[in-house]
C-alpha positions as CSV (number, residue, x, y, z in Angstrom):
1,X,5.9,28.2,1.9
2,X,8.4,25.2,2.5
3,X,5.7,22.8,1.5
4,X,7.3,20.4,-0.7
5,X,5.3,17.6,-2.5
6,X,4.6,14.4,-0.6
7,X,5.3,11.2,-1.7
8,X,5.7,8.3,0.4
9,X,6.3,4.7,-1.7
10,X,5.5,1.3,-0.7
11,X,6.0,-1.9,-2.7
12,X,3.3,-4.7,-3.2
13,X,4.6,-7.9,-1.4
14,X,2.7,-10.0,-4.1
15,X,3.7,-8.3,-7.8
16,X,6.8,-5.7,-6.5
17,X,4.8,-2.5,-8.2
18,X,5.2,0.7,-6.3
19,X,2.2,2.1,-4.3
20,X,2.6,5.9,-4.8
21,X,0.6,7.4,-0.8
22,X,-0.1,11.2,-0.3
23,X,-0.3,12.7,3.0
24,X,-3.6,11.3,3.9
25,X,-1.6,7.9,4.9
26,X,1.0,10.1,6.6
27,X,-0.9,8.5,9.8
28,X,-2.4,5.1,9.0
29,X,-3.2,1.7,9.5
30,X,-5.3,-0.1,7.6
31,X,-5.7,-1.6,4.3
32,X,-4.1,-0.2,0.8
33,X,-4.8,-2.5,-2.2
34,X,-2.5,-2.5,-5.3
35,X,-3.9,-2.1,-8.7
36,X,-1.7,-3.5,-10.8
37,X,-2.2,-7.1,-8.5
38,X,-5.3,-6.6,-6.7
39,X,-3.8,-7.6,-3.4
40,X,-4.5,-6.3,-0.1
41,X,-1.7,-5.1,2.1
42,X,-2.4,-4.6,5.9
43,X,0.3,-1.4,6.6
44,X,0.9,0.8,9.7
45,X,1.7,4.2,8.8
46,X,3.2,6.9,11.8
47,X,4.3,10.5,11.2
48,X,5.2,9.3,7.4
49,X,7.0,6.4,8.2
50,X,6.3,2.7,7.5
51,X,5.9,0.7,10.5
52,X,4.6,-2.7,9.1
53,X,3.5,-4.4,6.0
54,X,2.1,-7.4,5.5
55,X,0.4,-9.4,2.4
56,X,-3.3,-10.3,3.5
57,X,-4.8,-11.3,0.0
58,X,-5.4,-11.4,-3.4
59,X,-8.8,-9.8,-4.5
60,X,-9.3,-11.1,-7.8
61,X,-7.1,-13.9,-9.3
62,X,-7.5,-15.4,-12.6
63,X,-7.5,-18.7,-10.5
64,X,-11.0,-17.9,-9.1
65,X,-13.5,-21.1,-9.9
66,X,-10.7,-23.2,-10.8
């Protein structure tokens, strides 16, 4: 078998929490969105390694129609 369990861990650049990614992100760029935070992170995924991150923007802010 060999087939260990995949985890690969990211951390929001707005709040610090830890974005768990399976394997389908193993070869990725794209968005991911936090859900502690509700920001959006731009990140380049290649053969399970992180590439880039970067913060794009908060989806929902208590701030909203202030």
């Amino acid at each position: 078998n060999g087939k260990g369990e995949y985890r690969m861990k990211i951390n929001c650049l707005s709040c610090g929490h830890t974005i768990d990614l399976d394997e389908t992100y193993s070869d990725y760029e794209g968005q991911v969105k936090c859900y502690t935070c509700s920001a959006l992170l731009e990140v380049k995924l290649e053969e399970s390694l992180i590439k880039s991150v970067k913060f794009l923007k908060l989806t929902r802010s208590a701030d909203d129609g202030i």
